[in-house]
N, C-alpha and C positions, 0 to 999 in steps of 0.2 A: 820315782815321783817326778811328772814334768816340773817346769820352770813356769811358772805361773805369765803370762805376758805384761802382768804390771811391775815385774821385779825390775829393780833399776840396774844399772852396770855396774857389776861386782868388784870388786878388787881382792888382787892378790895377795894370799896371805901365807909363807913358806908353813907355819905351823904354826897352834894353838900353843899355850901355855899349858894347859891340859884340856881332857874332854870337856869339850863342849852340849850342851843338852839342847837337843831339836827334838821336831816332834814331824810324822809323817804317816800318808798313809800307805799300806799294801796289801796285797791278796795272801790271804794265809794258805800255805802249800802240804798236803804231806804227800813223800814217797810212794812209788810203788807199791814196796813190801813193806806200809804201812810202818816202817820203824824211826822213821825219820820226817821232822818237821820244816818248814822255812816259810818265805816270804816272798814274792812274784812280784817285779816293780809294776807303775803304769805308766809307764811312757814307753822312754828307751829301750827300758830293762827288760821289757816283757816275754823276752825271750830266755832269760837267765832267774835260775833260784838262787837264793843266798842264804844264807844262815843265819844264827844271832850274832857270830862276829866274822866279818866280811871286809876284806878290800877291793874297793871299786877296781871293773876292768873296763876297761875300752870297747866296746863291740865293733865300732869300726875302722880301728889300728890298736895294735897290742908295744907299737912302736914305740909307745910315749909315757911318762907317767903320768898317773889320774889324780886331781882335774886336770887338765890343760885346760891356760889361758886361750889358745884359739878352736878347743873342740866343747862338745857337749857335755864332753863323758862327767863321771865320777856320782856318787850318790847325792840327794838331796834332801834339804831338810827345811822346816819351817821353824824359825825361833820361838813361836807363839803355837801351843794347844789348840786354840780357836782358829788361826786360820788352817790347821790339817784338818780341824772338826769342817769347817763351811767347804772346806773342795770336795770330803767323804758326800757331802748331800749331792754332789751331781750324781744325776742319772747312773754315767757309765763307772761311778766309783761306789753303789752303792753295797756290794758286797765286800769293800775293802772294812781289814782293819786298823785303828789308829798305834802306832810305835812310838813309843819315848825313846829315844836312841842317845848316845853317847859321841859325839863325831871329835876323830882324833887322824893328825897326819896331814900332810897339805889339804889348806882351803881357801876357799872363795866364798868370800862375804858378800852378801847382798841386803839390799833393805828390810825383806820378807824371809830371810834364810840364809842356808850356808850351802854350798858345792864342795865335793871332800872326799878323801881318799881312805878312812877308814871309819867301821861304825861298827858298837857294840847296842844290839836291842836289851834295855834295859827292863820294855814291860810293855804288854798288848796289851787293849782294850776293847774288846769287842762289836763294841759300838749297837747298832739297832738290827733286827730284824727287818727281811723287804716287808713285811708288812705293817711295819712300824711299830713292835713290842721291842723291851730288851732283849738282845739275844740271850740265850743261855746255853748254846754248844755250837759244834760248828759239824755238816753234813755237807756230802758230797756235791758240789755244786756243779758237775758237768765237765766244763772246759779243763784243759791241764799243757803241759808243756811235756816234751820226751822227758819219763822217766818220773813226773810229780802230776797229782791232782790238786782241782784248788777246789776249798773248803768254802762254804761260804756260813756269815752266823746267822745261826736259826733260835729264835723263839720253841720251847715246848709245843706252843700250838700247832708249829707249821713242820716242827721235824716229826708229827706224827710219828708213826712205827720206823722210821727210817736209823740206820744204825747213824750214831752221833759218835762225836769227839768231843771229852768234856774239856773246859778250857785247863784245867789240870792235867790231864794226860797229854792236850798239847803242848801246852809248858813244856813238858816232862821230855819231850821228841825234841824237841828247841833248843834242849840243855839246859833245862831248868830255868826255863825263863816265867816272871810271875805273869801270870796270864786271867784276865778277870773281865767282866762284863760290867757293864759301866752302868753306874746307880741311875736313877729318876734326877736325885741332884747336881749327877755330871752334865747331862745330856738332855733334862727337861721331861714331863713327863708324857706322853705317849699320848698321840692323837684319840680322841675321842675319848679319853677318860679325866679331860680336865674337868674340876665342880661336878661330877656326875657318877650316880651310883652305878653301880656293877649290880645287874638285877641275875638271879639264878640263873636263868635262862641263860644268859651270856657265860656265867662261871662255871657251870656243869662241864662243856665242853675244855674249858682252859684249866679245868682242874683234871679229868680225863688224861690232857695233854700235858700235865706237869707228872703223870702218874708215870707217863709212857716213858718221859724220858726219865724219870728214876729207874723204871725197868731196864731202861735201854743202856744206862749207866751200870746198874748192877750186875746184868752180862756182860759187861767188858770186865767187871771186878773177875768175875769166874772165870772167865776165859783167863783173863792174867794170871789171875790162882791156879786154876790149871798147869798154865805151862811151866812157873816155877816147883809147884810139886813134879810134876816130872823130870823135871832137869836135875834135883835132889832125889829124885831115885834114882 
């Protein structure tokens, strides 16, 4: 996560008393060989996956430990839920999702956040759909780093036939981390359906689209049934 440019001048803090809870966002990542989950910063980091529990490294000296007072390095985080929600609405952040994290180990305190050298992801939130629904899984979004693809969250409608990841079996790669899409009450409810009916026309298609991805859900149940019946014979 960058440093926002209204954050004041931090101060040094050797350690927390215990974890501390921030909130941030990141691109959801998995593996390769599909067995393995993580998280892609946006700034710095964007060259580095991490996991649910991580200590920050330096990308531009490995000399020192993270944070350092005169460099950039180490993880970030927001004190407040709502200002990770209002950075997720830019443009180039919209396929990130929101982290509740745990931050423990040297930090740096700032007005808007903390800079810190260790962090446990306690819980994702999926946040919206590019097209503005809630998401409900997350599909191959394209870009990726050596060795990881990034996921981006999709709505039913829009992940059409496309193979999904339901936010459970992401958890599940993460190491069991809880993982859920974020109600109408979190997040507000959805462009163009405020005061206004949903006439068939419109729900045939989104109902279609909720069908696809229970199918698309249900073949990943088989496929995984599969391969543990095999493995027991």
């Amino acid at each position: 996560m960058s440093r926002p440019s209204s954050w004041s001048i931090g101060r040094h803090r050797p350690r927390p008393d215990g974890p501390l809870t921030g909130y941030k966002i990141a691109y959801p990542m998995i593996s390769a060989d599909t067995r393995r989950g993580g998280f892609n910063g946006v700034a710095l980091g964007r060259s580095q996956v991490y996991g649910a529990v991580a200590d920050a490294v330096c990308i531009q000296s490995p000399r020192h430990r993270c944070p350092s007072s005169w460099c950039d390095c180490g993880f970030y985080c927001f004190h407040a839920l709502d200002d990770a929600r209002d950075l997720a609405c830019d443009p180039q952040y919209q396929h990130c999702v929101l982290l509740e994290i745990a931050a423990s180990g040297r930090f740096v305190r700032y007005e808007l956040g903390l800079r810190y050298a260790r962090q446990t992801v306690r819980s994702v939130r999926l946040g919206r759909c590019g097209c503005g629904r809630a998401a409900a899984a997350l599909a191959d979004g394209g870009p990726g780093v050596v060795g990881w693809r990034r996921l981006h969250p999709v709505c039913g409608l829009c992940a059409g036939p496309r193979p999904v990841v339901t936010p459970e079996a992401f958890g599940v790669l993460c190491g069991n981390v809880p993982v859920r899409a974020e109600e109408p009450e979190d997040a507000g409810a959805p462009l163009g359906v405020v005061g206004a009916e949903v006439d068939e026309a419109t729900l045939v298609p989104l109902l279609s689209a909720e069908v696809a991805l229970l199918q698309a859900r249900l073949d990943q149940v088989q496929s995984r049934l599969e391969q543990l019946t095999h493995r027991s014979d």
